[in-house]
N, C-alpha and C positions, 0 to 999 in steps of 0.2 A: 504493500500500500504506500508505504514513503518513497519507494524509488517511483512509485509511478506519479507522485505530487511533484517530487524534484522535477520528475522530468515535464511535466505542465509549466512549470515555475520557469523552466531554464528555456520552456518552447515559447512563453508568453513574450519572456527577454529578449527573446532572436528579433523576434515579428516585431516588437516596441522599437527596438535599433535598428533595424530593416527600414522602417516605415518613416524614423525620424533624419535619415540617409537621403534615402529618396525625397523627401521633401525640401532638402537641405537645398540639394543637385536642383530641384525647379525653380526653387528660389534663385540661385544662383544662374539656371539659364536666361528666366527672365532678367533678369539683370545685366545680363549680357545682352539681350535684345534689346534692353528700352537706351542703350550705352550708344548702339551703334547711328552714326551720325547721318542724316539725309541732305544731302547736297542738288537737291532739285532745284530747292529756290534761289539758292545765288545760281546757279548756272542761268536759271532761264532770267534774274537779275542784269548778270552779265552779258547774254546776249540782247537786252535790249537796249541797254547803255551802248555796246557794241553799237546797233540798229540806228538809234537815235542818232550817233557818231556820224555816220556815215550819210544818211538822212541829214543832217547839218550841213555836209560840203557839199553835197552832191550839187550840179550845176544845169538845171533843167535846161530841156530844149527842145526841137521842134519834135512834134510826132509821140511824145510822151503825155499818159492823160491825169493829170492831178484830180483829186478829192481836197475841195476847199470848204469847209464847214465854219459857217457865225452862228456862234453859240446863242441858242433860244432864237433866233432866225432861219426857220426851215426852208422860207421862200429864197432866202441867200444861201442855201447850201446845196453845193452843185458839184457834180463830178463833171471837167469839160477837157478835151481836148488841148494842147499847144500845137496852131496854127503852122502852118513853113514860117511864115512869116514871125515866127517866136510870139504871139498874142495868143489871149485869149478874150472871152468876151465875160464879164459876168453882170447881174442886175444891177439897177442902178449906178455904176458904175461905167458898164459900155465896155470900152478896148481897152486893155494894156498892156503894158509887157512882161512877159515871164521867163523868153528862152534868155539864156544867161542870169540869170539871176540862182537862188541858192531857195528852198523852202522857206526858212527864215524869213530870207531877205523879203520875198515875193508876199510873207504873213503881214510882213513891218507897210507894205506899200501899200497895198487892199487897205488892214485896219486906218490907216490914213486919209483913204480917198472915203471910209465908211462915216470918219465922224462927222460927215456934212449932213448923216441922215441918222445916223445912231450912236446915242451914248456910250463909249467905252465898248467899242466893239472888241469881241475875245475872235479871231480867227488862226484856225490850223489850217497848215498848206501838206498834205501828204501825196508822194509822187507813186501812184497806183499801179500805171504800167513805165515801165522803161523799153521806150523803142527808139529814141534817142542815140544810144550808143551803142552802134551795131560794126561789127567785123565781116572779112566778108572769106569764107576758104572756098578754095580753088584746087579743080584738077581730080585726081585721082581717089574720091571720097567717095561713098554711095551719094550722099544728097548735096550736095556741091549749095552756095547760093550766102545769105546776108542772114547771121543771126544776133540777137542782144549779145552784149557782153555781161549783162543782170545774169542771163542763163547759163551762159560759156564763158565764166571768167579768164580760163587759163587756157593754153594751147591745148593740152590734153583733153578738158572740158570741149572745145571747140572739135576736134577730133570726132569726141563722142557723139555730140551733136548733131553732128552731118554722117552719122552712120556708119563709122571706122571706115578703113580703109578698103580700097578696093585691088585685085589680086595683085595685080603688076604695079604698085604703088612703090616706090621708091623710097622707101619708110627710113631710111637713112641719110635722106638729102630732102628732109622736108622743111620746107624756111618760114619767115615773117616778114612782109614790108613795110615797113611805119616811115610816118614822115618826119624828120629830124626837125629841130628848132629852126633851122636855116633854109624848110622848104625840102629838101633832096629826102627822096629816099633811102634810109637805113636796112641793110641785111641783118635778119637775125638768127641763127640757124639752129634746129631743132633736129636730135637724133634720136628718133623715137626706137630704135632698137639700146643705142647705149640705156637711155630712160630705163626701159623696163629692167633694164640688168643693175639698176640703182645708182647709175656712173651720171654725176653732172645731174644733179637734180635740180639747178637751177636754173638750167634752159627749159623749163615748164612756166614760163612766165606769165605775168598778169598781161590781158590784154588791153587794147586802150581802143576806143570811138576808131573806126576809118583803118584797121590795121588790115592786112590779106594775107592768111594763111596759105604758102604755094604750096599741094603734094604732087610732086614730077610722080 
């Protein structure tokens, strides 16, 4: 009869310390869960600062269509077009100019011409599509022709764009012409076989408004 109470006593003991083990470890993983850090909101933080950035210099111009909004003014808020001729037209206001100018710049000018009709106008200029600055590739590409540089930043991008290459493409002698400060055209040359082998990674360059991708 006592060894079988002993062994109750020593069986209750296991399960008591088992039990308070295991509880220890969940405690402790939660705790390792609620520890570890989530970096969503500064990234998407930092990409809009980013946005904003870039959205600041950018230098509008023909062919590109802004979203201009006056705040609590629904009849002034208009998504229009920039003309060839760098204008646009908006209410009460009529024509003015936007190609060359900056978002900013183009918010500071409207609010100006508004206060003849409204109080402290609040106006945002955001540029909606960018067809503005377009590149053009050439030659040996499945879809050859003139795309944004918004889309195709970089040679490689542009590459992609137009549908890789085509069989007999000369993928080692493919170049860029841009027009230098002084007018003339500059060579730029791109060796998309070295590229892929990770040699010279910075002939994958950014592209600029007016460039032409050659592929012999």
């Amino acid at each position: 009869m006592k060894c079988n109470a002993r062994r109750r006593v020593l069986l209750g003991l296991i399960l008591v310390f088992a039990a308070g083990s295991s509880f220890g470890q969940s405690r402790s993983g939660s705790s390792s869960d609620q520890a570890v850090p989530t970096a969503g909101p500064q990234v998407q933080n930092a990409d809009a600062a980013s946005s904003k950035m870039q959205e600041a210099t950018y230098v509008i111009g023909e062919g590109d269509v802004l979203a201009i909004n006056v705040w609590k003014e629904p009849d002034l808020t208009k998504t229009v077009p920039v003309r060839f001729d760098g204008k646009i037209s908006l209410p009460l206001i009529g024509e003015m100019q936007a190609g060359g100018r900056t978002p900013s710049e183009l918010e500071g000018d409207i609010s100006e011409k508004l206060k003849t009709y409204i109080t402290s106008p609040v106006v945002s200029v955001l540029v909606q599509e960018v067809n503005s600055k377009k590149f053009n590739i050439l030659g040996e590409v499945a879809k050859p022709g003139s795309y944004s540089v918004a889309v195709a930043p970089t040679v490689m991008d542009a590459i992609a764009a137009a549908g890789g290459f085509r069989d007999f493409a000369k993928k080692s002698g493919v170049y860029i012409l841009r027009a230098g400060p002084d007018g003339h055209q500059v060579r730029l040359g791109f060796n998309y076989k070295e590229f892929v082998k990770g040699k010279n990674p910075e002939q994958n360059i950014k592209l600029e408004a007016n460039d032409s991708i050659i592929v012999p």
